[in-house]
NUKEMI-267877 format. One line per 5 residues: their letters; for each residue x, y, z of C-alpha. Coordinates in Angstrom, 1 decimal. Example, Ala and Ser with C-alpha at 12.3 -4.5 7.8 and 13.67 -1.06 7.14 Angstrom:
as = 12.3,-4.5,7.8  13.7,-1.1,7.1
//
This chain:
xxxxx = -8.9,-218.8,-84.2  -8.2,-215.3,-82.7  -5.8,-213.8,-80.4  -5.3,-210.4,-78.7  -1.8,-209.1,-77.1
xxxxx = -1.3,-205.5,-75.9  1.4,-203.5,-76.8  1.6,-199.2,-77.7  3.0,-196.4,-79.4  3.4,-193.5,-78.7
xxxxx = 1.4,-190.1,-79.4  4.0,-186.9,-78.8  5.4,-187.6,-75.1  2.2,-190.1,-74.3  1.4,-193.8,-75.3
xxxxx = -1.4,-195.0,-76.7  -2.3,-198.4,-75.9  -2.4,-200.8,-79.2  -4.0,-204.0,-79.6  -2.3,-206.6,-81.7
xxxxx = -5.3,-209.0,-82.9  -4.4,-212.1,-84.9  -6.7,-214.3,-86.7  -6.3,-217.7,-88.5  -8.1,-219.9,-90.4
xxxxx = -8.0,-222.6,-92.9  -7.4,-222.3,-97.0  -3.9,-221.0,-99.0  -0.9,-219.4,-96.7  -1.2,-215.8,-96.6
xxxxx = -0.1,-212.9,-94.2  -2.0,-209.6,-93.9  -1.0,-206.6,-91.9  -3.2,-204.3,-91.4  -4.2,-200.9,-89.4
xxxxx = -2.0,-198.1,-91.4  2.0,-199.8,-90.4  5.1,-198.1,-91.7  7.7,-199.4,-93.5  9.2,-200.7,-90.3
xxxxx = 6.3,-202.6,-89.3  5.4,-203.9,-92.9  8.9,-205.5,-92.7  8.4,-207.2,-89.1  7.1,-210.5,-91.0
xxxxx = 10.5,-211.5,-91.8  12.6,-210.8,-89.2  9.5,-212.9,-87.2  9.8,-216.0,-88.8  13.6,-216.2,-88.8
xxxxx = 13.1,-215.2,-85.1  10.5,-218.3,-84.3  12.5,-220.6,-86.2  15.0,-219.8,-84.1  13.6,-220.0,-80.9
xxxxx = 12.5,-223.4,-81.5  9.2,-222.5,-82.7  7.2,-222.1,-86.3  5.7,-219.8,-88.3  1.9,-220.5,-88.8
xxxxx = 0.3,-222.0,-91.5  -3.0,-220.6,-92.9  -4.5,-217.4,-93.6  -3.3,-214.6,-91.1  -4.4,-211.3,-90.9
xxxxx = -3.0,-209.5,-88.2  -4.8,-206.7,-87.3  -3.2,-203.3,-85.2  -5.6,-201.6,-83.5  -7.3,-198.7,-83.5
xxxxx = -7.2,-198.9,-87.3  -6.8,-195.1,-88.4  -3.9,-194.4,-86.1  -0.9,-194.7,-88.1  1.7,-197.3,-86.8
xxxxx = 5.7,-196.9,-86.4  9.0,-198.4,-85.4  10.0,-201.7,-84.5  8.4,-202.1,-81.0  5.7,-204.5,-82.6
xxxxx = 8.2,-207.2,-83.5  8.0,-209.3,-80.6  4.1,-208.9,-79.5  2.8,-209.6,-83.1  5.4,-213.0,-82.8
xxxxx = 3.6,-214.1,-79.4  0.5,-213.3,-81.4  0.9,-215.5,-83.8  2.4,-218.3,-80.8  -0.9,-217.6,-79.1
xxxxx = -3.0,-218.3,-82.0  -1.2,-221.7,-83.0  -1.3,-223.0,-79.8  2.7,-222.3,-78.9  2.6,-220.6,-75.7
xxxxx = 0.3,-220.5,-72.6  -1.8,-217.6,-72.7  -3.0,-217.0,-69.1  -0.9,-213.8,-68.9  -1.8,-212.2,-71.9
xxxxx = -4.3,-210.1,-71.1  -2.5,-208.9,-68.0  0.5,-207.5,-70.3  1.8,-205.0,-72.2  4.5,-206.3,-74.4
xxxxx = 6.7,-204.4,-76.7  10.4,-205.5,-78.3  12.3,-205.9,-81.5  13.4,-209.1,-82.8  16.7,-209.8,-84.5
xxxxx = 16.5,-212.7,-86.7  18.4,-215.3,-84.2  15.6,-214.6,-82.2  17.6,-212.3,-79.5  15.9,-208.6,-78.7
xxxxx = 16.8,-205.2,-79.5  15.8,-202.2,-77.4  13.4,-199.9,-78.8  12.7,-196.4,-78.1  9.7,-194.5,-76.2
xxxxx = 9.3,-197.4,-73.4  8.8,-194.7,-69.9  5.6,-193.5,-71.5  4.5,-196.7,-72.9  4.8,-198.4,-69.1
xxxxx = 2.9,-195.2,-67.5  0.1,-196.0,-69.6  0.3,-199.7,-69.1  0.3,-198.8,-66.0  -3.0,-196.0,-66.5
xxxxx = -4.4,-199.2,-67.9  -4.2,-201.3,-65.1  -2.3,-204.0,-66.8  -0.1,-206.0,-64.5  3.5,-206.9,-66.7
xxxxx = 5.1,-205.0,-69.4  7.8,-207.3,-71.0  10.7,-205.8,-72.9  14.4,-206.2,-74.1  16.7,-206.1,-71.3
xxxxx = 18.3,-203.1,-72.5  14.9,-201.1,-71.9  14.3,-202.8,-68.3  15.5,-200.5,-66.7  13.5,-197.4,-68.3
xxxxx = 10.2,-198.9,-68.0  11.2,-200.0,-64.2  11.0,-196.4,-63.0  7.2,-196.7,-63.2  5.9,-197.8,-59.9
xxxxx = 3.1,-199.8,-59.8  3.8,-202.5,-62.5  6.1,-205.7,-63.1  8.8,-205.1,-65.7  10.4,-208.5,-66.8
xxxxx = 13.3,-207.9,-68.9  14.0,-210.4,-71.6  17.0,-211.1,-74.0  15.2,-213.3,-76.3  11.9,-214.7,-77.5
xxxxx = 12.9,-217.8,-76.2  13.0,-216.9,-73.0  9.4,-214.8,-73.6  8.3,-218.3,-74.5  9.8,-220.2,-71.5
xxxxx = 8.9,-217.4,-68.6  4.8,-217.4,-70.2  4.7,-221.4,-69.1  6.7,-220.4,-65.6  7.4,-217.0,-64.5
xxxxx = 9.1,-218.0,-61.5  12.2,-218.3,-64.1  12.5,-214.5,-64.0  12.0,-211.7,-61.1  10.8,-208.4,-62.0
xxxxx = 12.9,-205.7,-62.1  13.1,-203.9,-58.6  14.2,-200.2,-59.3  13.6,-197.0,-56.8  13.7,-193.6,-59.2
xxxxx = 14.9,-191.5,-55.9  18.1,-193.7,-55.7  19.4,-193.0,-59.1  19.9,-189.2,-58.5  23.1,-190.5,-56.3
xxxxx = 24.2,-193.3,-58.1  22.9,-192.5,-62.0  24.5,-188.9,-62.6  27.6,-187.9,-64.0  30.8,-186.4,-62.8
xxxxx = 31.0,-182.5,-63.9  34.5,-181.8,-66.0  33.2,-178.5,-66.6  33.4,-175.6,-63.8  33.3,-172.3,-63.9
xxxxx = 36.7,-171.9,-62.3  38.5,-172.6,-65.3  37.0,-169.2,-66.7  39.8,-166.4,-66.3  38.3,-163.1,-66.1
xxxxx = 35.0,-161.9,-67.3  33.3,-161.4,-63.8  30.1,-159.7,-65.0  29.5,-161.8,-67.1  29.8,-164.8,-65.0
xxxxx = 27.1,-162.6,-62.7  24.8,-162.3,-65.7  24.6,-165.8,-66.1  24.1,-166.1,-62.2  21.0,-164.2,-62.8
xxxxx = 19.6,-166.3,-65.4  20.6,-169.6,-63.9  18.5,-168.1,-60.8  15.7,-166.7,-62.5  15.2,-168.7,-65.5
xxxxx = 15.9,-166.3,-68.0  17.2,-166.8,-71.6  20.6,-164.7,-72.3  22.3,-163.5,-75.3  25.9,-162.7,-75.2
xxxxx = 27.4,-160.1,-77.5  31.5,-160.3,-78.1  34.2,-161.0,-80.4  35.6,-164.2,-81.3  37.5,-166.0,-78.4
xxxxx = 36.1,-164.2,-75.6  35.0,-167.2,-74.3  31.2,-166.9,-75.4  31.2,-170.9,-75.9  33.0,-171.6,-73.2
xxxxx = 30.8,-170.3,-70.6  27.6,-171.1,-72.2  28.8,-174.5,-72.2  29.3,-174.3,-68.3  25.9,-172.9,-67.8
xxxxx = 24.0,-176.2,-66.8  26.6,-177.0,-64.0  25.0,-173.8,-61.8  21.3,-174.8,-62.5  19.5,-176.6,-59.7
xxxxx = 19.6,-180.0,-60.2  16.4,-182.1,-61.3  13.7,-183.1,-59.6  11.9,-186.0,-59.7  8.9,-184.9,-61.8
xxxxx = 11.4,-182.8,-64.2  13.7,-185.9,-64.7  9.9,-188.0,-65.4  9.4,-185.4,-67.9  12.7,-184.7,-69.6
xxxxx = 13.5,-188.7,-69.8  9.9,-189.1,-71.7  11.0,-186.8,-74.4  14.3,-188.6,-75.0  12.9,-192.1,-74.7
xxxxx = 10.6,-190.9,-78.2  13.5,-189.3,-79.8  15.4,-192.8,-78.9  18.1,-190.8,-77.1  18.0,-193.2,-74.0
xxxxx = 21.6,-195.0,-73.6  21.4,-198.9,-73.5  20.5,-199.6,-69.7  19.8,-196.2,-68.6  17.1,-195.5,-66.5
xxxxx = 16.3,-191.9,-66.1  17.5,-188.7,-67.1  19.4,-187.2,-64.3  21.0,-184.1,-65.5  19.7,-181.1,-66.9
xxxxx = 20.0,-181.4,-71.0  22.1,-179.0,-72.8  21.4,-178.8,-76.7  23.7,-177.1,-78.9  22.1,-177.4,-82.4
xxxxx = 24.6,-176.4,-85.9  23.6,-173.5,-87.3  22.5,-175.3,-90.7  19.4,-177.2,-88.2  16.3,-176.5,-90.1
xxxxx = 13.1,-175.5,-88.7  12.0,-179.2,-88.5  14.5,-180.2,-86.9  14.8,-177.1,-84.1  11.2,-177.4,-83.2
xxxxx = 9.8,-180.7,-84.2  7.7,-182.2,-86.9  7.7,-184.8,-89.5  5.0,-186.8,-91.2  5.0,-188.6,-87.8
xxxxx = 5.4,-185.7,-85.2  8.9,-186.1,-83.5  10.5,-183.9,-80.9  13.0,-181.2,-81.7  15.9,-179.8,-80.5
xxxxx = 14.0,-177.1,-78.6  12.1,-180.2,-77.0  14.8,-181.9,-76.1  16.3,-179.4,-74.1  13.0,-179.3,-71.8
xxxxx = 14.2,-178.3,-68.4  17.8,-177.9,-69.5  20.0,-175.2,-72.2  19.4,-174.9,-75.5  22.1,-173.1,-77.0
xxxxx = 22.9,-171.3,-80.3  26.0,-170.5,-81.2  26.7,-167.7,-83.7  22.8,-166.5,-84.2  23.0,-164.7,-86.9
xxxxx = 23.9,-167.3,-88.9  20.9,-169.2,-88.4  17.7,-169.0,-90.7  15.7,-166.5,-90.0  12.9,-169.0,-90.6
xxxxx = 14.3,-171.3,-88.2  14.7,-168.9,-85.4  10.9,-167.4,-86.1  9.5,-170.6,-85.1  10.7,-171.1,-81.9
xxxxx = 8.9,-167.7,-80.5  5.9,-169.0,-79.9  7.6,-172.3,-77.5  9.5,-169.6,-75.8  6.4,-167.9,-74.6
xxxxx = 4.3,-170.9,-74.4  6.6,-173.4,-73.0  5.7,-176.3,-75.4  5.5,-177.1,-79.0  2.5,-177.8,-80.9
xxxxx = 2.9,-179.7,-84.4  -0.5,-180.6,-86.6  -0.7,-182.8,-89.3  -3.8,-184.3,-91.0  -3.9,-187.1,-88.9
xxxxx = -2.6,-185.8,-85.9  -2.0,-183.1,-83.4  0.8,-183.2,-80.8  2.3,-181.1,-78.2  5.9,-181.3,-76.6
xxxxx = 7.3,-179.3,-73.5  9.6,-176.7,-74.0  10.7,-174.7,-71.2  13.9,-174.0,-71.8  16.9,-171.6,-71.0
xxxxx = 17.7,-169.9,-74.1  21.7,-169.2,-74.5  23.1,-167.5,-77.7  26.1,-165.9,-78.6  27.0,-164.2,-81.0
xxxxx = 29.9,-161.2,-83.0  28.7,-157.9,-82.3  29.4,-157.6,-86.3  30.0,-159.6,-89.2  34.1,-158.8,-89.0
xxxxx = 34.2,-160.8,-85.4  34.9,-157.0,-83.9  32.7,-154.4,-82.5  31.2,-151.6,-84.7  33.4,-148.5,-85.1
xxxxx = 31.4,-146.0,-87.3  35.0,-143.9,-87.8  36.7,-147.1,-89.5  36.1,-146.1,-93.0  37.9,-149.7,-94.3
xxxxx = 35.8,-151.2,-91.5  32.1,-152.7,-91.4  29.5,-150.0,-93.2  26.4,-149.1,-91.3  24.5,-150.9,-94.3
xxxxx = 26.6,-154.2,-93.4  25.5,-154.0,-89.8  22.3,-153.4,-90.1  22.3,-156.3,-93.0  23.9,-158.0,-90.2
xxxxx = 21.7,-157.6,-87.0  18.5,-157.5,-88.9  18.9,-161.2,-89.4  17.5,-161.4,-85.2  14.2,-159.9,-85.6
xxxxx = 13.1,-157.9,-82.5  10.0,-160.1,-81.4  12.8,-163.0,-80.6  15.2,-160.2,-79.0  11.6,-159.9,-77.2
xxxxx = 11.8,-163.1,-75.7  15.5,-162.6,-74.1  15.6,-161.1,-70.8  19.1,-160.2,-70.4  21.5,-159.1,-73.4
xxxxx = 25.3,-159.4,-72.3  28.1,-157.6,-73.9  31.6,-159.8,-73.8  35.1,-158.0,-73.9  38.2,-159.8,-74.2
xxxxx = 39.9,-161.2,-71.7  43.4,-159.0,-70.8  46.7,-160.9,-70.4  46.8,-160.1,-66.9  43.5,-161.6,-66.5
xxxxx = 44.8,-164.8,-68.4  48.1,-165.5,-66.6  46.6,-164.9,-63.0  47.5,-167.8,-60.5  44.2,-167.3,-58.8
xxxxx = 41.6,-169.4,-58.8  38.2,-168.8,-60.1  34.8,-169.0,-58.3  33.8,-172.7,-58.7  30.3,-173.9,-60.4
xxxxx = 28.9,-175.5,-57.0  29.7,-172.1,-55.1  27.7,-170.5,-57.9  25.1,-173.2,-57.6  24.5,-172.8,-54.0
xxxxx = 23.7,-169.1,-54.2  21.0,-169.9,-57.4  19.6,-172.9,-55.6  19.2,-170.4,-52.8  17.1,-167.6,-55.2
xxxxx = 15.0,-170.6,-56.7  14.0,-171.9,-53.4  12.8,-168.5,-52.7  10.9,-168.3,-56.1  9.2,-171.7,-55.5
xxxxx = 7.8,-170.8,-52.4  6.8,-167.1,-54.4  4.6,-169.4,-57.0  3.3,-172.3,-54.7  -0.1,-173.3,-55.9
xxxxx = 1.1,-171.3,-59.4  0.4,-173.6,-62.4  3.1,-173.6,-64.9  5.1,-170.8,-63.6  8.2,-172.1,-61.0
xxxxx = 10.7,-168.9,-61.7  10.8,-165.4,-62.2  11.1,-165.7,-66.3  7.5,-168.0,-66.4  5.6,-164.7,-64.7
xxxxx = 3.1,-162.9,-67.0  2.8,-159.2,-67.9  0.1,-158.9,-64.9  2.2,-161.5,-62.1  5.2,-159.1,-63.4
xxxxx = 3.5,-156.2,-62.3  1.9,-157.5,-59.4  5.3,-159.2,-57.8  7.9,-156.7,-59.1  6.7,-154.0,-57.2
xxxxx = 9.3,-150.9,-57.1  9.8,-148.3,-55.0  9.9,-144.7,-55.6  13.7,-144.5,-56.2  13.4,-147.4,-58.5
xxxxx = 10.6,-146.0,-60.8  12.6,-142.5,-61.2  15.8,-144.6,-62.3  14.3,-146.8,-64.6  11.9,-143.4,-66.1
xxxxx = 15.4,-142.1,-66.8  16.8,-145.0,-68.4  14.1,-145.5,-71.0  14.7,-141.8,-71.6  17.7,-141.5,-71.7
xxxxx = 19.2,-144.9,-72.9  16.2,-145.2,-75.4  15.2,-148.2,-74.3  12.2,-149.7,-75.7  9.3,-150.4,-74.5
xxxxx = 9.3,-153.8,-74.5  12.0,-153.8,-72.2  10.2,-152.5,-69.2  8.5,-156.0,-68.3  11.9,-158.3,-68.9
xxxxx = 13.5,-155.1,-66.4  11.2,-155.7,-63.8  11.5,-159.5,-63.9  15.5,-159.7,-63.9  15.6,-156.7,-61.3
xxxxx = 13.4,-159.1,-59.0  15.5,-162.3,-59.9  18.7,-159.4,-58.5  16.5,-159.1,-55.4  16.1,-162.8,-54.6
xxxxx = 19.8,-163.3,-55.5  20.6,-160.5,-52.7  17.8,-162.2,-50.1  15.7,-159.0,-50.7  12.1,-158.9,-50.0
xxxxx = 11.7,-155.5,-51.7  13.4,-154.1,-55.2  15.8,-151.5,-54.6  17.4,-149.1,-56.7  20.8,-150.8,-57.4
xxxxx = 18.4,-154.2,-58.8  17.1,-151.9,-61.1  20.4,-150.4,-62.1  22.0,-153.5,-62.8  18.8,-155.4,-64.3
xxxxx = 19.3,-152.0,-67.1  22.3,-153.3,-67.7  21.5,-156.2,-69.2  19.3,-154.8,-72.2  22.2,-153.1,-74.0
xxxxx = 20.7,-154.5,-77.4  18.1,-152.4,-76.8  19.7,-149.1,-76.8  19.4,-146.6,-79.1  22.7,-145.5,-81.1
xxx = 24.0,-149.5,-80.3  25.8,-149.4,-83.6  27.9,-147.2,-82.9
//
């Protein structure tokens, strides 16, 4: 006898439809699995037969193979639990079948026969979905998830036993009914951070008004307690909030990594990401014998932060160029090839030396020029490539500190970068993969950021005169338009230019010192 149930895994931030395939027949008791399993699936036999038992059903007698399907795609994670156990119901005779073929079924079993969520259930619906089958069945704690897929019947299940009961009468459970456009008002969390509570420090709570509006990755340069973290930390409650697509897309990548929260739908807020600076390069980008997501991944459409730079491996920061000019991760293994999104805002802080103080060349019991050097050479200048605005961070005065004033708030902020990206996506309609100033290439760059003749002559004299490099001209001209947006100018002026020169200070000659 042979039976077939549906269920998938999933291939980077996509699914891949599985068939489970059981067959039976006379002679000893035996159990193969087969079509390359982990560990965690190899293990699945029993956890199932405690489960059954439980449920008020048996284990089959007789020689089973159970067969996953495509063969030479490797198999991982507990998600084949429950449709390998209504397999092997099937097959015996235990369960009507008539909506088999109609569903995709995915679940672990715990051994009194109750489910446990598992992880990477949104892309494992859409392609149900792709697929045209009708129900995906799945714990209750991933019903929600999966439910954000139109088009398909989730039925949310706490246990086999009542997998078993709703295959012989589905009137005994209603799908889930879930609109995706309602949980932006009712599925997002309260901000306790603001930018109000940040005393002082004006231009550089402009700086990162630029990047918030323009998409731009930011390094800020300053000694300890200047309120580097602080800020950075604040940085997501200025960006534009999610759309619908980006929380699709962001919410995929978590659901693989098994980030989800019990009962949680949707990813509603943009993700900030603020990796130790032990991470390894693995773990920053992605990998593993079975590609998973990274860090830089999982801060798609959010902040990836770094804290203290320098102190990461050089290694570790060298992979992550090319997702910062590409916007997504590629990882190859033998068997396999993935890619993962990766636009990101890059944040990092870090001492403008390795004493926490800035560089004084006349301090002869200070930092040598040797240490320095030692010190910055650690960022190489392809990634200093890659950030658009460099941000020097003094400390904040007493009189700054003890002011009864109140600070600007975040949603004040907000508005005005909302405002400049509105402005940007009407710039790039009909654009593929570019949707802010940061995402232009070197010929969009020079095609948008046209300058007039006062603008040329000031930033001439700047690369003179500042020796600024040459890779600087292009990041220029893209934050000096992001200025532009920010001040509701159609044309690049003089002053955008001026203060977009600002912002490359680590690209000065004579910066030591």
């Amino acid at each position: 006898m042979l039976s077939r149930v549906y269920c998938a895994s999933t291939i980077g931030v996509d699914a891949r439809l599985i068939e489970v395939e059981v067959n039976m027949s006379g002679g000893v008791p035996k159990y193969f699995l087969v079509g390359l399993p982990d560990r965690a699936v190899s293990e699945s036999k029993d956890r199932i037969d405690a489960a059954l038992k439980n449920a008020g059903a048996h284990f089959p007698r007789g020689k089973i193979t159970v067969n996953l399907a495509p063969a030479d795609l490797p198999k991982e994670g507990s998600a084949f639990d429950l449709p390998i156990a209504v397999s092997l119901l099937a097959v015996s005779d235990q369960i009507n079948t008539d909506k088999l073929e109609r569903s995709l079924i995915l679940g672990e079993l715990a051994l009194d026969g109750q489910l446990r969520p598992v992880k990477g259930v949104l892309p494992m619906a859409v392609e149900a979905r792709n697929r045209g089958l009708e129900y995906v069945l799945v714990p209750k704690d991933n019903g929600n998830e999966a439910a954000v897929v139109n088009g398909i019947k989730v039925m949310a299940f706490d246990s086999l036993k009542q997998v078993i009961d709703w295959m012989y009468d589905e009137k005994l459970l209603s799908p889930i009914d879930l609109d995706p456009k309602t949980l932006f008002s009712h599925n997002g969390r309260v901000e306790v951070l603001d930018f109000e509570d940040v005393r002082g420090q004006e231009n550089v709570k402009r700086a990162l008004e630029v990047a918030a509006s323009g998409g731009h990755n930011v390094i800020m340069v300053g000694p300890p307690g200047s309120g580097k973290t602080m800020m950075a930390r604040r940085l997501p409650t200025i960006l534009p909030p999610l759309t619908l697509n980006e929380a699709l897309e962001t919410t995929k990548i978590h659901s693989v990594a098994g980030l989800m929260e019990p009962g949680k739908s949707l990813v509603t807020n943009r993700p900030f990401r603020s990796p130790h600076h032990t991470v390894s390069d693995v773990a920053l980008v992605g990998g593993g014998s079975i590609p998973m997501p990274g860090e830089i991944s999982m801060a798609h459409n959010g902040v990836l932060f770094l804290d203290e730079l320098p102190e990461f491996k050089r290694s570790a920061l060298e992979v992550m160029r090319q997702p910062l000019e590409d916007g997504s991760v590629s990882i190859s293994r033998a068997r396999m090839s993935v890619s993962y999104p990766s636009r990101i805002m890059l944040v990092a802080s870090m001492n403008p030396s390795p004493s926490g103080d800035w560089y004084d060349p006349g301090d002869m019991e200070g930092v040598t020029s040797i240490q320095m050097q030692r010190y910055l050479n650690k960022i190489s200048g392809p990634l200093l490539d890659r950030i658009d605005l460099h941000v020097e961070v003094d400390k904040v005065s007493f009189d700054e500190l003890s002011a009864k004033s109140k600070a600007e708030s975040s949603s004040d902020i907000r508005s005005r970068v909302i405002e400049a990206r509105e402005v940007q996506g009407r710039r790039f309609m009909g654009v593929e993969g570019v949707y802010c100033n940061a995402q232009m290439n070197t010929k969009m760059a020079r095609k948008i950021c046209r300058i007039d003749d006062a603008g040329e002559l000031m930033l001439k004299k700047a690369m003179n005169s500042l020796g600024l490099s040459a890779r600087a001209f292009d990041r220029i001209l893209k934050v000096s338009r992001t200025i532009a947006d920010l001040d509701r100018s159609e044309a690049i002026k003089s002053n955008h230019i001026g203060e977009a020169i600002q912002y490359r200070s680590l690209d000065r000659e004579g910066w030591l010192g």
